[in-house]
C-alpha positions, 0 to 999 in steps of 0.5 A: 109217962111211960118210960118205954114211950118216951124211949131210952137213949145215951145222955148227951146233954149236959145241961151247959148254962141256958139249957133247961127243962122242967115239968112240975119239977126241974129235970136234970140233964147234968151228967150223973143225975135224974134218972140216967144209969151206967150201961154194961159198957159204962155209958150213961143212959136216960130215958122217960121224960128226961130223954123226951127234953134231951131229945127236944134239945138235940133237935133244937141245936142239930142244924137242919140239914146236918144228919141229911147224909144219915137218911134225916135231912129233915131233922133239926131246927133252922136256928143257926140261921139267926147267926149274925143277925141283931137282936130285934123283933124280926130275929124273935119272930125268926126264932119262935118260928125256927122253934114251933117248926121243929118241935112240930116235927118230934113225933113224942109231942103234940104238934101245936106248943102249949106256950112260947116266951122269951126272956129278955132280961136275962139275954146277952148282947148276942142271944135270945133266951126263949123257953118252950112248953109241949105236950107229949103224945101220952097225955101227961103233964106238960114239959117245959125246955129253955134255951138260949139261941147265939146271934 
């Protein structure tokens, strides 16, 4: 995947538990690993495939609505609203929604997932673990990003 696709970025996420991505390999998010460097003014940066999933999580975990003042009001995922609900087969049917409605709109990645599951047996009492596989618009391989969705 070309790097310059994909864009370059400031490493934000650091892959705090629940948070994952992978493609034929893990992709490490974690602060200092993968292919972030230090710019000139000591920030971390990320790009390639890497930034592809940070920036998937980002949008996933941005409210919808919270950047309207930006000019993005459109940007994020309606995953917030699960808050407070119970664990049950409507808040799921919610979240793949929320999820697929988001991702859709990330112009890095084929509009239709490729593949979304839940992870039931490694949940909490209060969340929703799910993890969610796109294509990106240059045709390489698929990218895989888990997360887990608070209650």
């Amino acid at each position: 995947m070309s790097a310059d696709r994909m864009g370059c970025d400031l490493r934000v996420v650091l892959g705090p538990p629940g948070m994952d991505a992978s493609d034929s390999s893990a992709l490490d998010l974690r602060l200092g690993a993968g292919t972030a460097e230090r710019g000139r003014e000591g920030y971390a940066v990320i790009s390639g495939r890497e930034n592809l999933a940070q920036a998937l999580i980002l949008r996933l975990l941005t409210p919808r609505g919270a950047l309207a003042d930006l000019g993005h009001a459109g940007y994020g995922s309606r995953l917030h609203e699960l808050i407070g609900r119970h664990r049950d087969e409507t808040s799921r049917a919610l979240c793949k929604a929320f999820v697929l409605e988001a991702i859709a709109q990330e112009p890095r990645v084929e509009p239709k997932a490729v593949a979304f599951a839940f992870d039931p047996r490694s949940e909490g009492p209060s969340e929703l673990r799910f993890a969610v596989t796109v294509t990106p618009v240059d045709g390489s391989g698929p990218l895989t990003v888990s997360l887990e969705a608070q209650l």
